[in-house]
N, C-alpha and C positions, 0 to 999 in steps of 0.2 A: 719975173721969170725964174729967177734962184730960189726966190720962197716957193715955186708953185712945185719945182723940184726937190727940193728937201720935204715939203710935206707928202709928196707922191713917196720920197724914198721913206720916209720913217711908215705910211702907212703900205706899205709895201713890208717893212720889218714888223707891224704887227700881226701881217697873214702870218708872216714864217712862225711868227710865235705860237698864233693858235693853230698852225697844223704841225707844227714841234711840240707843243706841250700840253695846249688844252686837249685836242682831238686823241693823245694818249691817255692822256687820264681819263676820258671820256671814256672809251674803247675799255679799258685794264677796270673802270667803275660798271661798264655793259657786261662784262665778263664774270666779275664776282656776283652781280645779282643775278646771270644765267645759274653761278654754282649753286647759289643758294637758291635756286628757285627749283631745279631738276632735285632737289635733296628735299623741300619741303613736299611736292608734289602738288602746287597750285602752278596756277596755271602763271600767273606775276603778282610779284612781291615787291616790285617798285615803288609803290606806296608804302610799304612798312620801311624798306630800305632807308627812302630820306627820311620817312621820320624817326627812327636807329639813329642817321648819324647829324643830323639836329642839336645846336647846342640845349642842352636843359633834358636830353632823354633821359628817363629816370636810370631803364635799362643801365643804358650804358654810363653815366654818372654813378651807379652803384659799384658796377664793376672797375671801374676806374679805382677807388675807394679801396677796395678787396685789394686790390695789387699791390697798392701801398701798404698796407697793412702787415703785420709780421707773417711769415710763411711758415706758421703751423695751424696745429687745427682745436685751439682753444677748449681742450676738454675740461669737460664740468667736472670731471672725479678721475680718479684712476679705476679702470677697470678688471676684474679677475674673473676667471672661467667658472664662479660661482653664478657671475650675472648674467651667463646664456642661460636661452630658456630652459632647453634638453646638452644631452652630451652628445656632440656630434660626431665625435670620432667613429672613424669608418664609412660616415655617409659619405653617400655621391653629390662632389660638388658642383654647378655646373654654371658658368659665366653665360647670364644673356641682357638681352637689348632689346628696348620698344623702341619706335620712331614715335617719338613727340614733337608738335609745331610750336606749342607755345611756350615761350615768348619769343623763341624763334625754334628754324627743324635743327632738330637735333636727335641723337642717339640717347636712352636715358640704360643706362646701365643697372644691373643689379644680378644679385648669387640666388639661385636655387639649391637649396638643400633637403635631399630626400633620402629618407632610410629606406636603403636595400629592404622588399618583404617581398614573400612567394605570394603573400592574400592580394586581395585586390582593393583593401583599404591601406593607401600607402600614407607616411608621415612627412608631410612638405611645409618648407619654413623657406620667408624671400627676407633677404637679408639685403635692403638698399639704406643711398646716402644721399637722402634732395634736401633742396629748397625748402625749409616753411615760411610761403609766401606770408601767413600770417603774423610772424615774429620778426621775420627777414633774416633767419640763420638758416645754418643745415643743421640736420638729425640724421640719425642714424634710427632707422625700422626694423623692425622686427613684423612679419605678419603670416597669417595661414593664406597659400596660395589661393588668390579668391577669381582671380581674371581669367579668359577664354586660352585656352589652347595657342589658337592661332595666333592670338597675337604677342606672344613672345616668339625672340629669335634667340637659338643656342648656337653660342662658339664651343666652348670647349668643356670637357666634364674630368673628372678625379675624383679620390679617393680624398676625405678628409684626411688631415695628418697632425702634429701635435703641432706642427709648425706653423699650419695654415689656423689654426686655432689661436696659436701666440696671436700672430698678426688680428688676427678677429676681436680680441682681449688689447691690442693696443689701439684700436682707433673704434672703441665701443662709443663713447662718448662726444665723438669728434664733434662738432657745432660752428667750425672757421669754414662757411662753404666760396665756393669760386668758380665761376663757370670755366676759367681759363688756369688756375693753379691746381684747385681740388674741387675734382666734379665727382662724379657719379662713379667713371669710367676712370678716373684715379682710385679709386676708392675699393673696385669689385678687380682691379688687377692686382691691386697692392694685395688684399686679402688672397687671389687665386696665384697668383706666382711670384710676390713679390716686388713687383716692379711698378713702380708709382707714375705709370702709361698712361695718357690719352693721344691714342691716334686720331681723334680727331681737332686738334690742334695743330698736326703737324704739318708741314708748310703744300698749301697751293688745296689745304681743306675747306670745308667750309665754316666749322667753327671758326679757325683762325682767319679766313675771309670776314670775320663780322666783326671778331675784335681785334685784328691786327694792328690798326691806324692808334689804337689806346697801346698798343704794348710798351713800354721803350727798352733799350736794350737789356738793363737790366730784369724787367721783367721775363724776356725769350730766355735767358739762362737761368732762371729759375723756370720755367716749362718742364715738367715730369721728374721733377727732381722732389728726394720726399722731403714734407714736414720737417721742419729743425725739430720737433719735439719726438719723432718718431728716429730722425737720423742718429737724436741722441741718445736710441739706445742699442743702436750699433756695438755688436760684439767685437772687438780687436784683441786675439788672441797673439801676443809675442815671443810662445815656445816654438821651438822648432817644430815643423810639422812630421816631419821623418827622419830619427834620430842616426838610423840605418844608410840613408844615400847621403851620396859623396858626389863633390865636381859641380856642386850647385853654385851661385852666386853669394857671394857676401857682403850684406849691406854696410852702404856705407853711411848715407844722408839721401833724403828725399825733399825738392823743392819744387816751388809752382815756375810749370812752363815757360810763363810770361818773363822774357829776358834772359832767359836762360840760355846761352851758347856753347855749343859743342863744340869740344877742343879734337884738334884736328886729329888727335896720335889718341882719344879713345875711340870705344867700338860701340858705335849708337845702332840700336835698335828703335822704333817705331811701332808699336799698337795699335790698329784701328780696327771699331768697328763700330754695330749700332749699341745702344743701353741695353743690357743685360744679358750681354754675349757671353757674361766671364772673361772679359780682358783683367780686369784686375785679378779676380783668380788666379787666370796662367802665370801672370806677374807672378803673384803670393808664391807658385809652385814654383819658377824658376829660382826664388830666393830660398824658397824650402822653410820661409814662415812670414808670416805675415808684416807685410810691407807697405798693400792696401786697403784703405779700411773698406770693409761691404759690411753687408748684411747677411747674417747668417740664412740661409734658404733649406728648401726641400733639401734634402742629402746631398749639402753641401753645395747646389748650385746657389750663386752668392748674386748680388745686384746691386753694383754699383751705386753709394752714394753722391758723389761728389761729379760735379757740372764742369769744374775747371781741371786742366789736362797738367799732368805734375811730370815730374822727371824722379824716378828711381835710378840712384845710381850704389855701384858694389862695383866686388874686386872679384875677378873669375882667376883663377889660378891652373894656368896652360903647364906643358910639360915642360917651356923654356922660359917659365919669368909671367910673371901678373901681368895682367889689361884691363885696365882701367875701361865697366861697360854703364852706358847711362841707358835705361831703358822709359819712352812716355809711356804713358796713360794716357791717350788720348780719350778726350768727352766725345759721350758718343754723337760722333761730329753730326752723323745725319739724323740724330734728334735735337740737334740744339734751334731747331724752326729758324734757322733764315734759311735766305735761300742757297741750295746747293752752293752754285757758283763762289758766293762767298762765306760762307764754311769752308771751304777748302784753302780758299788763298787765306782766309783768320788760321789758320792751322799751320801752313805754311810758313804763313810772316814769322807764328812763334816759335817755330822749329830752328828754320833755313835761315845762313846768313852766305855769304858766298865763301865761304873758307869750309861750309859744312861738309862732312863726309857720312854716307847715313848707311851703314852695313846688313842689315835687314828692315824689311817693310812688311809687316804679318799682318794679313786681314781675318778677321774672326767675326762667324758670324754662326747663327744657330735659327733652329727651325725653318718657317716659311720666310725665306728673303723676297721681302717687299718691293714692288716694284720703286719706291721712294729711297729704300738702300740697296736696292741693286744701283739707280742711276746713282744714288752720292759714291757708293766703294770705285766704282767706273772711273769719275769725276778725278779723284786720288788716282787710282791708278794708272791716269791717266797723266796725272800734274807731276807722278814720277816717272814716267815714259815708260810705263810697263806695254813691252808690244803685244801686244793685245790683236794686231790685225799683221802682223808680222811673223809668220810661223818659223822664217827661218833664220831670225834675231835668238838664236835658244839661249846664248851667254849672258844678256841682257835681262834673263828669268832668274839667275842665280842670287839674286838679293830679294826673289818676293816670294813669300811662304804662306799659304790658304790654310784656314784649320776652321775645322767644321765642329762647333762645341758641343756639348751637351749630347752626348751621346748614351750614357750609363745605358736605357732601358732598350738599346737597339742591338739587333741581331747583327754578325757582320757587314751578310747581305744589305740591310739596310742603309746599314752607315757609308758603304762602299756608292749605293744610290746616292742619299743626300750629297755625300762629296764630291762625286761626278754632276749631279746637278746645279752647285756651287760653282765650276767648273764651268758650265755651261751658259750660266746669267752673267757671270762676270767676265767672261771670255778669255779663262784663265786654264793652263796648260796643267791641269793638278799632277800630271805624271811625271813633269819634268824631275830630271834629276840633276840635285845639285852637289855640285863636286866638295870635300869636306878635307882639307888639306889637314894631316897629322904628321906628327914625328915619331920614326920607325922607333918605340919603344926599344931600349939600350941603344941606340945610335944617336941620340937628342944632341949630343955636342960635335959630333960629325954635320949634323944639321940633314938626315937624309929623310925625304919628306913620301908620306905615300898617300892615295890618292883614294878616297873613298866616296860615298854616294847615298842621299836622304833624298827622298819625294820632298817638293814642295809642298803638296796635297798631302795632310794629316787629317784624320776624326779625333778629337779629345774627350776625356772620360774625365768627371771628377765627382766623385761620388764617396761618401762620409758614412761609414757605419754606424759610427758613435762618435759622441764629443773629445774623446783621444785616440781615436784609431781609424787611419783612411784607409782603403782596398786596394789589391793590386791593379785595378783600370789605373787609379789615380797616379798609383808608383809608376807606371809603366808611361803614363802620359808629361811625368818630370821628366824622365830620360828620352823621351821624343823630343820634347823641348831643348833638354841640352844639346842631342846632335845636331837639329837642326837649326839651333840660332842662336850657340853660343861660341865662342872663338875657340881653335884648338892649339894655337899655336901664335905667339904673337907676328908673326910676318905676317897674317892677313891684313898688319897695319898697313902693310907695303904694297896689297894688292890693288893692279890696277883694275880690278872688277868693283871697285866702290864706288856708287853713288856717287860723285863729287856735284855740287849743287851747283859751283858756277859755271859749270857745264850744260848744264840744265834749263830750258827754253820754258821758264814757269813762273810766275810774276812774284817775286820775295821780296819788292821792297813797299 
């Protein structure tokens, strides 16, 4: 009778297991071949599916292969702007997409370039980066637009520029391809803006549905981050940027995040946003020269090379005595492809310790905010209890500061839009005013303090005339930066408006 009960209960604990564990996987493995099937546009793909994830897939055994492999892109020669075919400067550049299925759906990226003519014989050149299935590397093409109209798709178009040209001249040769490091769509963003993107890797896609299970961590933080041979020729320029402004930070030493804890009596600042916001930028500009390395861009919009989130720290000099400020670089959390939830708390753990005090929290973001970093900047502003559904918590806004980047080519009107919009996705009060406590200049040792007032909600400008001379947007956007997130006076150590983390109901350990 005891045996016929112990085997009732153990097969009793094997139901639980397969409606615990197997019926999810089952369900979460139904789900990725729906993604991938609504993307390929067959009718099921469950047939290709298991045999994809089959040991011995070539597919996916090659890829596996490539990740391990070093993360650059093996060029055959170094290239110079002798070895385009024509001089493109001036032309119209313009980023597009075919959908191809095979070897599985995907997006194949590639540049059009067309010289501006009134005739009606115009001069078109496709500049992509695939697969030669026959060798098993990538190339980089060159060809006369020869395909239908219809089936290209265009995102966005420009103006050649000397810059977009560099970059054209540094990955001429490239031949290291990767459906998941360096695709297609790496390769036609890096040349259009600089920024070594595939959104379709990023998390709950369906590229990264097919190769997610091969990733391992190491490989997700290397995800959109460029070429070590391309990183390394990263401009870092260490003169001052503006020999003219005063009241800036002064560096001291710069380290990586990981372990690093904030001492309770400095004044921590916080960066977040997505890759290629110009967080590091602002950074550079609050120190008034360069502190993080980018890349040099279009007129001076810069992009982020580095995956892992560092600590810049400097000395701000108040009207009563120095304060010691460490400012992150946060990675751009919501591209580092895991999922939300844990980007946040990985970010967290390396920040927060229960002694921490965190004096600003600046979220920076630029152009179309994605529904994928609208929910990650959420997630954060959330995990610091920014009230968000609380309108009349208003004091509780005074440590969060929205800035809308990349503004140079917009009208006020416009940028007034996009900020307000910003506003609107992230459920954030961009008019708030936050209080800026000084000392009544000549009364500093009386201690008599007066009380002034910055929007949380900024647009920034950083725009580069020449290789030694920035414009006034850019001046003008260092001095925004100082009122509203640097300390004025050292008693803001004392305020009780700071962040204190062990207050705070968000998982740090």
């Amino acid at each position: 009778m005891i045996v016929i009960i112990i085997i009732t209960a153990l097969l009793g604990l094997a139901s639980l297991a397969l409606v615990y564990f197997i019926f999810p996987v089952r369900r979460q493995r139904e789900r990725d071949i729906d993604i991938v099937t609504r993307h390929s546009g067959e009718s099921d793909v469950s047939d290709w599916w298991k045999n994809f994830r089959e040991p011995g897939n070539v597919l996916r055994d090659t890829e596996r292969k490539r990740l391990r492999a070093p993360h650059n892109l093996q060029q055959q020669k170094v290239g110079s702007k002798e070895d385009l075919p024509v001089d493109f400067t001036d032309w119209d550049i313009t980023i597009c997409y075919r959908n191809r299925k095979d070897p599985f759906p995907y997006k194949h990226y590639f540049l059009m370039l067309v010289k501006p003519d009134s005739s009606q014989t115009k001069q078109e050149w496709k500049l992509e980066f695939s697969l030669n299935l026959d060798d098993n590397v990538g190339e980089v093409k060159w060809s006369v637009k020869s395909f239908k109209q219809q089936e290209e798709k265009k995102e966005e178009t420009q103006k050649v520029t000397d810059n977009i040209i560099e970059r054209i001249v540094n990955v001429l040769y490239a031949t290291n391809f990767s459906y998941c490091l360096r695709n297609s769509e790496n390769f036609a963003n890096y040349i259009f803006d600089g920024n070594w993107q595939s959104h379709q890797l990023t998390q709950n896609n369906y590229m990264r549905k097919i190769f997610n299970d091969i990733l391992s961590n190491e490989d997700r933080e290397k995800l959109s981050t460029l070429p070590l041979d391309i990183a390394g020729k990263i401009l870092k320029k260490e003169d001052i940027m503006f020999p003219e402004l005063e009241g800036m930070l002064e560096f001291r030493n710069q380290t990586n995040l990981r372990g690093f804890r904030f001492p309770e009596d400095d004044y921590n600042i916080i960066v977040v946003g997505p890759t290629g916001a110009g967080k590091s930028t602002l950074i550079n500009l609050l120190f008034n020269r360069t502190v993080c390395v980018t890349q040099k861009n279009d007129k001076s919009n810069f992009a982020s090379v580095t995956r892992y989130a560092q600590v810049v720290s400097g000395i701000h000099f108040c009207q009563d005595g120095e304060v010691r400020v460490n400012v992150v670089d946060t990675m751009g959390f919501c591209d580092i492809f895991l999922e939300n939830k844990e980007a946040a708390d990985n970010l967290l753990r390396d920040i927060l310790s229960e002694h921490s005090k965190i004096d600003k929290v600046v979220f920076v973001t630029y152009g179309v905010i994605s529904a994928a970093h609208q929910e990650a900047i959420i997630q954060i502003m959330d995990k610091f209890q920014y009230p968000r559904k609380h309108p009349d918590l208003t004091k509780k806004r005074d440590n969060f500061v929205f800035l809308y980047n990349k503004t140079e080519k917009m009208t006020d009107y416009e940028k007034l839009e996009k900020l307000q919009d910003m506003g609107k996705k992230l459920g954030a009060d961009i008019g708030h005013k936050i209080p800026v406590m000084m000392l009544v200049q000549g009364k500093e040792e009386e201690g008599i303090e007066a009380e002034n007032y910055v929007r949380s909600g900024l647009t920034t400008s950083v725009n580069c005339l020449s290789d030694a001379e920035f414009d006034a947007a850019t001046k003008k956007t260092c001095k925004q930066l100082r009122s509203v997130l640097l300390p004025h006076t050292r008693e803001v150590l004392m305020s009780p408006k700071r962040l204190n983390i062990a207050q705070m109901q968000c998982p740090i350990q």
